[in-house]
Structure formats: C-alpha cells, structure tokens
LOVO-744191 format. One record per atom (N, C-alpha, C, CB): residue in one letter; x, y, z. Coordinates in steps of 0.1 Angstrom, whole numbers, plus 5000, padded with zeros to 4 digits. Glycine has a CB too. Layout:
BEGIN
aXYZ;...
***
This chain:
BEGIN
x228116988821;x229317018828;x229517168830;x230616958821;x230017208839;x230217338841;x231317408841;x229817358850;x231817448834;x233017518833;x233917618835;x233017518828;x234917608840;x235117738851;x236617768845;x235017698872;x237417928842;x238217968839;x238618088846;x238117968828;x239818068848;x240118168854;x241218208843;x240518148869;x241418368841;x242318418828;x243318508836;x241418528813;x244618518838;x245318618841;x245818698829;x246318578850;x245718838833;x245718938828;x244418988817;x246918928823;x244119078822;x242619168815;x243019328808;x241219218830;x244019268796;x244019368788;x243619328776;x245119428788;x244219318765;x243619318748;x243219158749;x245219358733;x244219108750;x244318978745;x243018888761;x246718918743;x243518858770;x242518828781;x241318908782;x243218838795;x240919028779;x239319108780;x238919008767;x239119338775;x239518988755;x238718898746;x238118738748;x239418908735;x239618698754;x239418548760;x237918548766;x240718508772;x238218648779;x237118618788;x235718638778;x237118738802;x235818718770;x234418778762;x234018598750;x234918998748;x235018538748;x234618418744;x234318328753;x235518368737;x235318328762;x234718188775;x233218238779;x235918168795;x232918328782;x231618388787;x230218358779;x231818538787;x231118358765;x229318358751;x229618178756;x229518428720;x230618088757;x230417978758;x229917928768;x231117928755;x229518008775;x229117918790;x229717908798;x229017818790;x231017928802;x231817918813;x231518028821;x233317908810;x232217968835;x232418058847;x233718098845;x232117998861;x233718278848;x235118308846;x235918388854;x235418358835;x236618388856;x237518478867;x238118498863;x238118438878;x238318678860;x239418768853;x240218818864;x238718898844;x241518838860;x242818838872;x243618928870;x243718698873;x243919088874;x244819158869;x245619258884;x244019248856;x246819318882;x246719358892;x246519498898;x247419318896;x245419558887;x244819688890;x243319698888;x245319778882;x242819768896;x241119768897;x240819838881;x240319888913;x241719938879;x241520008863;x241519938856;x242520088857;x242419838856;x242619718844;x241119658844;x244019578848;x240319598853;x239619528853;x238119578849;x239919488863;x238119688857;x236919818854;x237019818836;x237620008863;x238319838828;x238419868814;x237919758808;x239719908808;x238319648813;x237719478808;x236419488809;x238119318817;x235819498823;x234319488824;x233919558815;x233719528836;x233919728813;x233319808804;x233519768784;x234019938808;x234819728784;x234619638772;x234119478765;x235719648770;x233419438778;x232619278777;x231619328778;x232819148787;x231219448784;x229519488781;x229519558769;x228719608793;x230419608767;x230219638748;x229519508741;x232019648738;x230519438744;x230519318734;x229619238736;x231619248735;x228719208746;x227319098748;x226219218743;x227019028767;x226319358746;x225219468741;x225219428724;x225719658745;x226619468717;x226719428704;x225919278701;x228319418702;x226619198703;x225819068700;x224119028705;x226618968707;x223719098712;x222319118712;x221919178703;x221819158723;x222319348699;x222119398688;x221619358673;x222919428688;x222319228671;x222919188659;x222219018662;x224919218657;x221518988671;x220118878671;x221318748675;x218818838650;x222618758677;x223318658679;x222918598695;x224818698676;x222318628707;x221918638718;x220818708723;x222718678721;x220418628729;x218918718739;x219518798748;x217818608750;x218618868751;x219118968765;x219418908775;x218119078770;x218418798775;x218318738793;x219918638792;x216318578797;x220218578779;x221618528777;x222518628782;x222018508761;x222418738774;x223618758777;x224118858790;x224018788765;x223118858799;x223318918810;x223418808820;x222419018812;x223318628817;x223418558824;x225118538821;x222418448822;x225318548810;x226518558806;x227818658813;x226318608794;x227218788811;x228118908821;x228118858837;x227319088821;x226918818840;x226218758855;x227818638857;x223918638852;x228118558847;x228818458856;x231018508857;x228318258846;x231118618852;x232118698854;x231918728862;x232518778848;x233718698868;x233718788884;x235318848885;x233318668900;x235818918893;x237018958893;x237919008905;x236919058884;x239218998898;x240018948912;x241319018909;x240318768914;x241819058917;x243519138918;x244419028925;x243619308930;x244118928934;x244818808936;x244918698927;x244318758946;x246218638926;x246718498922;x245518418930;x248518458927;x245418428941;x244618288945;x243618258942;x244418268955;x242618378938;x241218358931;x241618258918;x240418508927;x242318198913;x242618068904;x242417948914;x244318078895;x242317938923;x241517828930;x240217778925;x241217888943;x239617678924;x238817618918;x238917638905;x237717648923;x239317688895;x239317688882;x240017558871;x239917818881;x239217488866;x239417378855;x240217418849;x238517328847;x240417558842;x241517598832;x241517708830;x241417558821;x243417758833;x243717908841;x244617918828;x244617928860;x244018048821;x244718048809;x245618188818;x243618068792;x247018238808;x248118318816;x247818428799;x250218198822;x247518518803;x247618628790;x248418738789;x246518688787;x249418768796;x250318898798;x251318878791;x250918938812;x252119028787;x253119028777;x253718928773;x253819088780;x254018938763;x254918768757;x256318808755;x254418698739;x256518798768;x258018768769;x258318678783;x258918918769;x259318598779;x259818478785;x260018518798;x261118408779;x260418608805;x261018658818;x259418688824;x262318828816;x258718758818;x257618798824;x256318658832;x256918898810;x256518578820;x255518498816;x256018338827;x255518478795;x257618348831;x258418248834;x258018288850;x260018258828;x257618478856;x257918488869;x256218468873;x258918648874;x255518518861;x253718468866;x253718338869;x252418488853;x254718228859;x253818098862;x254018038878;x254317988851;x255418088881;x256118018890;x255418098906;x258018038886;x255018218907;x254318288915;x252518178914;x254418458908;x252418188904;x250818058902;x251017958908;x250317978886;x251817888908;x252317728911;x251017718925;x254517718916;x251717778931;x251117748947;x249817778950;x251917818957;x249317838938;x247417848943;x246817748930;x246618068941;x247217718926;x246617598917;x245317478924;x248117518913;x244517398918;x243917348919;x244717228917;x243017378914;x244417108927;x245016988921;x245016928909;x244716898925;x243316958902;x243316908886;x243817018876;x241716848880;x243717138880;x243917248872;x244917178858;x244717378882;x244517258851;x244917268834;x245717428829;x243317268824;x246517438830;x247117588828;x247717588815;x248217638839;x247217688810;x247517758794;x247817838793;x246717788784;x249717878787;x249517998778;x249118058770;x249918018775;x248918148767;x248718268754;x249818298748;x248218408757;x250518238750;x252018268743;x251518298725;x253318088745;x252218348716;x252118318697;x253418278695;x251718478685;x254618298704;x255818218696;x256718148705;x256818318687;x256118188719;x257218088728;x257517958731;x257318098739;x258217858732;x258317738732;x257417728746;x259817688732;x256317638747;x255517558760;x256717508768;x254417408754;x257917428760;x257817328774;x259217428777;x258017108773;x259617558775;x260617638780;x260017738796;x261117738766;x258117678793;x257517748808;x257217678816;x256417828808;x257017538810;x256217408819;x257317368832;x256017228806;x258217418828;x259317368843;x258817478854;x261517388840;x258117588851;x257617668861;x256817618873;x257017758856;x256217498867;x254617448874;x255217318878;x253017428862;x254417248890;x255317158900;x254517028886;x254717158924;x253317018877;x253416918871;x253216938852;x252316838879;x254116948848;x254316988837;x253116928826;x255616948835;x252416818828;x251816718823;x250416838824;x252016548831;x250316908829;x248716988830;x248917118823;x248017038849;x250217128819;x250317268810;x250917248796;x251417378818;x249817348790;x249817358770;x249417468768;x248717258759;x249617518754;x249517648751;x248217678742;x250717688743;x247217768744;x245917788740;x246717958731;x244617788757;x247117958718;x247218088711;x245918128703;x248318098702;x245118218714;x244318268703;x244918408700;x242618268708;x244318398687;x244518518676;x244018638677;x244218498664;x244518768680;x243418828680;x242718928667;x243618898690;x241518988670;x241118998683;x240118818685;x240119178685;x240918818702;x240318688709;x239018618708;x240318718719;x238318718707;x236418748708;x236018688694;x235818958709;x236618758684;x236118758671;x237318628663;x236318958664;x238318658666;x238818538653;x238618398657;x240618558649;x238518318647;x237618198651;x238718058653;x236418168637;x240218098653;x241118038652;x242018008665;x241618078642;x241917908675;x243217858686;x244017778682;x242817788699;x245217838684;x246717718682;x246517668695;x248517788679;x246217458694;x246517428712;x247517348705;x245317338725;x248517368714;x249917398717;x250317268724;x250117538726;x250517138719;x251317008732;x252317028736;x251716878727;x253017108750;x254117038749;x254716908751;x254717088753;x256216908754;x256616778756;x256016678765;x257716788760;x255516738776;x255016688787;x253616658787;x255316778797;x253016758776;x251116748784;x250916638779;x249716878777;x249616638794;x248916488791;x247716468782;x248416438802;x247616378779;x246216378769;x245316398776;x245716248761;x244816368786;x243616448799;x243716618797;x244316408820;x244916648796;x244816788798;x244516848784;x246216858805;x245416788772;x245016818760;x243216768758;x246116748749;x243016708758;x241116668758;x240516768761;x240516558769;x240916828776;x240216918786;x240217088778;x241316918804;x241217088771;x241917218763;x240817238756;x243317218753;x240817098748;x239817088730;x238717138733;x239316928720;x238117078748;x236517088749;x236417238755;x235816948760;x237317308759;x236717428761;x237217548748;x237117468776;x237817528743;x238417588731;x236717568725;x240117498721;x236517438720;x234917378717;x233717498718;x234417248730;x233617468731;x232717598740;x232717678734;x232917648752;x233517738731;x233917918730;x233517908716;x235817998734;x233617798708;x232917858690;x234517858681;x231818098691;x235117818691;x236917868678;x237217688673;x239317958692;x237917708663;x238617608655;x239817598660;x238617628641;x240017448666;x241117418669;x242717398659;x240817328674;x243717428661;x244517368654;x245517318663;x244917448644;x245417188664;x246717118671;x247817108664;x246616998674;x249017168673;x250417118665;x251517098674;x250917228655;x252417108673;x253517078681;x254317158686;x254117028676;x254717188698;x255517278703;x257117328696;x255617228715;x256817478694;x257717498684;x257917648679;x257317428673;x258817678684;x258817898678;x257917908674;x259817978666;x256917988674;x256018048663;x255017958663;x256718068648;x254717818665;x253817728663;x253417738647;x252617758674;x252217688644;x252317668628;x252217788624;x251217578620;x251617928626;x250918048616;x252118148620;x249118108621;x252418208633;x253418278633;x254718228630;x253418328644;x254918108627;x256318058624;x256618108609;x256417888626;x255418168601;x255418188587;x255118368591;x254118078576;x253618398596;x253818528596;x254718618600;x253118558600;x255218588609;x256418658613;x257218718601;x257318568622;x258018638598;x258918628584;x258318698575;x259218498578;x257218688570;x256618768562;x256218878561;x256018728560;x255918938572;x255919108578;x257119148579;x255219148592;x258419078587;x259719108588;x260419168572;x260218978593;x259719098560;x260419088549;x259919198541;x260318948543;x258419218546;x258319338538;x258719458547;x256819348532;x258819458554;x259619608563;x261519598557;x259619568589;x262219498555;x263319498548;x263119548533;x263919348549;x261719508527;x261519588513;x261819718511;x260219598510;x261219758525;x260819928527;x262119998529;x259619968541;x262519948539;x264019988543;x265319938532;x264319898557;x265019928526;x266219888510;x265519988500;x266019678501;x264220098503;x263720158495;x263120128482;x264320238495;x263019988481;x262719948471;x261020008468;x263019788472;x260019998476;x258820018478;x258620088488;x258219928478;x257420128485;x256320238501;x256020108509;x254320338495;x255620098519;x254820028527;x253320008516;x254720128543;x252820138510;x251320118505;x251620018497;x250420238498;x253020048485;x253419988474;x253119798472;x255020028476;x253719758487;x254419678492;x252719588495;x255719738506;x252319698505;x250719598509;x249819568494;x249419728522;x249719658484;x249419638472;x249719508465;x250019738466;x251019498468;x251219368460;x251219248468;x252519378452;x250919238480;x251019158491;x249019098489;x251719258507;x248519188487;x246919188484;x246619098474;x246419328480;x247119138462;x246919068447;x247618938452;x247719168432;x249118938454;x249318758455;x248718668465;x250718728458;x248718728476;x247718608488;x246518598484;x247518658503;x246018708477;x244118718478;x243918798495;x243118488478;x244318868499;x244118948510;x243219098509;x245518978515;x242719078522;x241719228524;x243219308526;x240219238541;x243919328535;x244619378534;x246019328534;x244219428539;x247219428537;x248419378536;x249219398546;x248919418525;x250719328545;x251419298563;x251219438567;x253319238567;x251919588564;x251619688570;x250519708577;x251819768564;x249919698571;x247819748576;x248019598587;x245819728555;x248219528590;x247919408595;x248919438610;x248419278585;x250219538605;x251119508617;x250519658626;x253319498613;x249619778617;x249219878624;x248419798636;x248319988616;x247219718632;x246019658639;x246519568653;x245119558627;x247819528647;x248719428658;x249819488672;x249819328648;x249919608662;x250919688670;x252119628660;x251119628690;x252719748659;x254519698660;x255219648663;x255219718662;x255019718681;x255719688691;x255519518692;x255219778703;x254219468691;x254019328697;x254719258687;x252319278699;x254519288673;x255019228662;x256519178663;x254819328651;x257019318669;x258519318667;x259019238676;x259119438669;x257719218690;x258319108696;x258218968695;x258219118704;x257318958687;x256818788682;x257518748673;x255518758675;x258418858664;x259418868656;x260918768664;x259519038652;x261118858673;x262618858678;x262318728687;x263119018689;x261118668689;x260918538695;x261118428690;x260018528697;x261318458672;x261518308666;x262918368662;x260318248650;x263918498666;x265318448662;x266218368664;x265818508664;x265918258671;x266918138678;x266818048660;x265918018698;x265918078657;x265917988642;x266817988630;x264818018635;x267018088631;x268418138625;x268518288617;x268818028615;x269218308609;x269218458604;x268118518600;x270118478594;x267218458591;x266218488580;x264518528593;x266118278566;x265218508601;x264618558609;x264418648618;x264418508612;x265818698617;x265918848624;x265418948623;x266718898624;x264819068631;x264119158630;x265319228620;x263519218644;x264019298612;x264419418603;x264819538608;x263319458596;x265619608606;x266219768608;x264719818610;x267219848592;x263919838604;x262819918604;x261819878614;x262319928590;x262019748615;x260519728623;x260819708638;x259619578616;x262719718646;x262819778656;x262819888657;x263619738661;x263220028648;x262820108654;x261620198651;x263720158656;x260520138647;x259020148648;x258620078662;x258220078635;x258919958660;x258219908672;x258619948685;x258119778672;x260019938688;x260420038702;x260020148702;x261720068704;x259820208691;x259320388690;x258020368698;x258920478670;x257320258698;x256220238695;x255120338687;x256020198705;x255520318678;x255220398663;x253620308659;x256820368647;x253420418645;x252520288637;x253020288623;x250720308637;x253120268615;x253220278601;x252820328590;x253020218598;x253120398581;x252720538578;x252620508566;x253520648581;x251220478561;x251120368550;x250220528537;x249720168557;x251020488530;x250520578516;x249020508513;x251820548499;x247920618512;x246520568511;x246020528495;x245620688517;x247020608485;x246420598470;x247920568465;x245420768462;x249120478465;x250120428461;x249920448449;x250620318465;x251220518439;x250820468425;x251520288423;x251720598412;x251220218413;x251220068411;x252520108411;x250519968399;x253220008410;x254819948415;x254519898393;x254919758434;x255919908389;x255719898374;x255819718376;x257319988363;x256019638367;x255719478366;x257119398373;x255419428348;x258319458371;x259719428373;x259219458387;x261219518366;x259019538391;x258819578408;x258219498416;x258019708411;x257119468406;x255419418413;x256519258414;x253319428397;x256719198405;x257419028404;x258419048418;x258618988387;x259319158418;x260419118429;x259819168441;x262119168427;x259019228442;x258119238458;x257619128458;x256819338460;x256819018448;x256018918452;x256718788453;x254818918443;x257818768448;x259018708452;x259418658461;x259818758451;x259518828467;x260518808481;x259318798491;x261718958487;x258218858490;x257018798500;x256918638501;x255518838493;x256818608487;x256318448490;x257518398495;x255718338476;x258918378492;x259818318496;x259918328512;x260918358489;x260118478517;x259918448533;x258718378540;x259918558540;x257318368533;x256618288537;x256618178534;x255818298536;x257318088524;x257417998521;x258517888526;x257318038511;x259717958528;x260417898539;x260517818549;x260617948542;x259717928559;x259317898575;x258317758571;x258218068584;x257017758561;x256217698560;x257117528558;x255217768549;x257917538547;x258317448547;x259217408556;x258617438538;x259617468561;x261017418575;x259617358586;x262317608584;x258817408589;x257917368598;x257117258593;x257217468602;x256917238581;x256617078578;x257416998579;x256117028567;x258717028573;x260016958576;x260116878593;x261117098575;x259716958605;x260116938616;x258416888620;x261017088624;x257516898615;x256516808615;x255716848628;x257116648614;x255817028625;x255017108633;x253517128634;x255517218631;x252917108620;x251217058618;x251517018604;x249817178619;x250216988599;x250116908588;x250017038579;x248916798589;x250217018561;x250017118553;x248617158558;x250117088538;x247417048559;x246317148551;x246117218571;x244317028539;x246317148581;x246117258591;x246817408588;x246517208604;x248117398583;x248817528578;x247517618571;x250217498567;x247317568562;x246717648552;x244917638560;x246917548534;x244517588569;x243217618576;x243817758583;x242617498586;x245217748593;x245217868603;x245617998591;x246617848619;x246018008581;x246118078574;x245018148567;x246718028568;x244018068565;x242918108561;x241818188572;x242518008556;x241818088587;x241518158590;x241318248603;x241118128586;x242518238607;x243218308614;x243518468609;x244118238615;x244518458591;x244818578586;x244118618574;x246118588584;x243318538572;x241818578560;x242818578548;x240718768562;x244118418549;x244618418536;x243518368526;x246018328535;x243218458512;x242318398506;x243618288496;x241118528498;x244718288492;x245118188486;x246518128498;x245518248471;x246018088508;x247218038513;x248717958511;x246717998519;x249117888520;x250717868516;x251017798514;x251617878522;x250217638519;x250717528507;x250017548495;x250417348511;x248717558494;x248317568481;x248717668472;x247217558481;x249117768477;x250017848468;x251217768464;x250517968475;x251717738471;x252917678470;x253017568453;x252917578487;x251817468458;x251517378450;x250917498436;x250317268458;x250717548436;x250017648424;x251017718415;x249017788430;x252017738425;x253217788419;x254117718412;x253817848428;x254117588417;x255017438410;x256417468414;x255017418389;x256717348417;x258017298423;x259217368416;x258117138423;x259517398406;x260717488397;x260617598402;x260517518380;x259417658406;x259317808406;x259817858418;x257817868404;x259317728425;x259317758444;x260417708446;x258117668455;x261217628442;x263217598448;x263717718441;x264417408439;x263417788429;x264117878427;x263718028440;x263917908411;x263018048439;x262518168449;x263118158458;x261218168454;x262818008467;x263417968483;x264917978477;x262917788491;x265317868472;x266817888468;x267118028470;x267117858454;x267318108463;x267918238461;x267518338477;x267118308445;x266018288482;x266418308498;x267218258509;x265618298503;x267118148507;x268118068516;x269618098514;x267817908514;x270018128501;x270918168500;x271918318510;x270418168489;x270618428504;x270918558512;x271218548527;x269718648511;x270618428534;x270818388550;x271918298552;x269618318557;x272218238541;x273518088542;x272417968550;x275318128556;x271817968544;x269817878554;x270017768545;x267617978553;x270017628550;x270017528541;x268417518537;x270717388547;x268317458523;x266817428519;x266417298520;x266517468506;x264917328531;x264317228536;x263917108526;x263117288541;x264317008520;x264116898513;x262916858516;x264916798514;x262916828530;x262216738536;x260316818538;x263316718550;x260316888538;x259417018534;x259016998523;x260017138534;x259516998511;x258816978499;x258316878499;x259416998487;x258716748503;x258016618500;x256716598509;x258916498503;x256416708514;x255616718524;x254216818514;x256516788539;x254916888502;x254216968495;x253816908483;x254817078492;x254716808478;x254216798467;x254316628464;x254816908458;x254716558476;x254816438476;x256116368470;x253716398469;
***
C-alpha cells in the first residue's frame, strides 16, 4: 500500500513528523506558509537521513529514495490526495480551530485528519471538519523523529476506519502506539504538566534551586534528567502553554508564578550545574510534593478511564525515559503512603481525592 501524508506546518514538531513518515515509507507533503519555513525543514531532513546512513540504520540509495518522495507546498490545497493530513502548528485552540476550518474544503473524500495537539480536547476541533468521524489526534512527542512514543487520540466521533488507518501509519513510522481517550492532556501530559508546574512552585516558595529540585526529581523517578532540564529542551514557553491547557481541570493545575513569567519572557531556566544536596528534611518534602502532583493527575485520569495503568506507565517510560514510573511507583510506595501525600495535596487545592483511581492501582 502506498502511503501518502500531507503535514501542515514545517517547524519543530512537523520537520520531525515528516522525517518519521519519510524513514517509513510514505509519500509526504510538507505545508507551511513560507518558502524559509520549508527550505529550514528540507535542510534539517537531510541532516537527518545523512545521520542515519552514518550510523548503518539506512542505505544511501534508501535514503535518498526517502528525501526523493518529499515534496512541498505553501498551499492548503496540496492536501488533496493525501490518506492522512496531520495539522502541526502552535497549540492553541484559536490557531488550530481557524487551520482546520480553512482545510475543510480541500480535503479528500476519504481523508483522515490528525492533530498534534499534547493537551487539547479532539472533539473541541472535530466540529471544524464537515465529517467529524475522520478526525483523531496523533501526539507525537518530541523530538518527533527520535521519540518512539504516539498518543492516538479517539475522539467522540472517530470512526474505527479512521482509528485503524491512524495505527497503521503511526506502525510505518517505527513509534508505539498508545490509545486513549479524549481528554486534557491525554494520558502523559495530563501528569507531566502538573509535575513541572509543581516543581517551578518549589522554586518560587524558595524552598530549592531549580538544580536542587532536578536532583531530587532524578533519584525518585530514576531519571537522566530532571523537569527543569526537560522544560529547557521543551521550551517554557510551549510548557507554559500545555500547562494553561489542562487549567479547566481545576486549581492544582494552574500555571505557577514562575513558569508564566519565564515562559512569556520566553526565557530558559537557569539551572545551578554542581547544586549542593538538599539536607534529608528537604530532599523528603521536594520528593513529596513531586510525586503527589504526579500522582494525582495519574489517578484522576484512571478514575475517568483515560488509558489503562500499565499504558500510563509504558508512555512514561517511554516517552519521558521514566526509569520508575507512576503506577508502579505508586504501587511501590503502598497505599498509606500515597492517600497521605495525595491527601495533603488535594487538600492545598480543595480537589476531592480520586477513590475511584486507586482501585484502579491497587485493586
């Protein structure tokens, strides 16, 4: 079968897409609306098939058949013929609500259209498109190219034809699916969020450094690194907005003092390179308040029966290279330890505690 994609927008997140649909075989049509934009994609997908030849993952004659079936376009209408038109531009609802509805009318009759969304509700875009039943959300992680993890995204509407059509090219490209349910944040950001949010409230209460903070964020997850170093690589700015995307959820989710004005600054984070250790009292109530904001979201989202634990704890792993992720932490930590933690969080928000969540953790 031959497979054909068309990606709008060719910056971070769409130059990687395309650089995965491409090693899989597809035909792809990159869509932006500046020749610069596109010229920077091209020059960064020849990086990336030169690299992988480099490194014996690809022949030459591959992967210049590969660059060979990219082509590019400054028009909406070049999404004509395309099986599946993924939408990759800023994530915000106004932006993402005026692309789809501008798409509508150059669509393919069978077309399949996917966002890139990481926290917006699917079926708050699917009314854009004249058949709601052909649109779901494809979140890959970035970077796109390299992390091996897609959230596909059902909404209310999609059809199983179109979800099928999603799996088998997600397939192609070499990533691990995780299906779940349409929902703020979907399964991984519905927890990361909160958890970067919580350590920027650390910082800003002066309790810890940012290095302090990633230090002890390292040792409890089993992490290469920690949310600071994670929100440099991500941006702030994006953070802060994937953040403010799951605030409809309720308080415990509101952006931090600190991490709006970094991310509007559009700043980066100014992380101490040799931290001295945080004393043991310190080290416990940093790793506390880490796991409780991750622990929360996790459980409220099994609660509402957003994915299953162990998919949680797959996109965790490997999506954010949790080496001890969140149910099984959870479960490691034992049910006394974890109502008291959450408790005393849910508290600080007036946030009722998910019942229904734990029986989902520990039976």
């Amino acid at each position: 079968m031959s497979r054909t994609v068309a990606i709008i927008g060719a910056g971070t997140m769409g130059g990687g897409i395309a650089i995965s649909a491409l090693a899989g075989g597809c035909r792809v049509t990159l869509i932006d609306t500046t020749e610069t934009a596109l010229a920077a994609a091209v020059a960064r997908i020849g990086k990336a098939f030169a690299r992988m030849v480099e490194k014996g993952r690809m022949s030459a004659e591959s992967a210049e058949a590969s660059r060979a079936a990219l082509s590019l376009s400054t028009s909406m209408e070049a999404v004509a013929g395309a099986a599946l038109v993924i939408e990759a531009v800023f994530e915000d609802l106004e932006v993402k609500t005026g692309l789809l509805t501008r798409l509508a009318p150059h669509l393919g009759d069978e077309a399949v259209v996917a966002t890139n969304t990481s926290a917006l509700r699917v079926s708050d875009l699917a009314g854009c498109l004249p058949d709601p039943g052909r649109f779901l959300g494809l979140h890959f992680f970035s970077p796109a190219d390299i992390n091996p993890l897609v959230e596909v995204v059902r909404g209310a509407a999609t059809s199983e034809d179109s979800l099928a059509l999603a799996l088998d090219y997600v397939a192609a490209m070499g990533k691990t699916p995780l299906t779940c349910r349409d929902a703020n944040g979907f399964a991984v950001n519905r927890f990361f969020c909160p958890y970067t949010n919580e350590a920027v409230r650390i910082a800003d209460e002066g309790l810890a450094s940012p290095g302090q903070i990633d230090m002890v964020a390292r040792e409890v997850f089993d992490l290469a690194i920690g949310p600071f170093a994670v929100m440099n690589i991500i941006k702030p700015r994006i953070n802060l907005n994937a953040v403010r995307n799951l605030g409809a959820l309720g308080p415990s989710y509101a952006p931090a003092a600190g991490l709006i004005a970094v991310g509007e600054a559009g700043d980066a984070w100014q992380i101490d390179e040799a931290p001295e250790a945080p004393d043991a009292a310190l080290a416990r109530l940093i790793a506390d308040r880490l796991r409780a904001a991750l622990f929360l979201p996790v459980l409220e989202e099994l609660a509402e029966d957003v994915a299953s634990p162990e998919d949680i704890d797959t996109g965790a792993r490997l999506a954010l290279r949790f080496g001890r992720p969140p149910v099984a932490l959870m479960r490691e930590t034992g049910e006394t330890e974890l109502r008291e933690i959450v408790s005393h969080y849910c508290a600080r928000f007036d946030t009722a505690f998910p019942e229904a969540g734990m029986r989902e953790v520990y039976g």
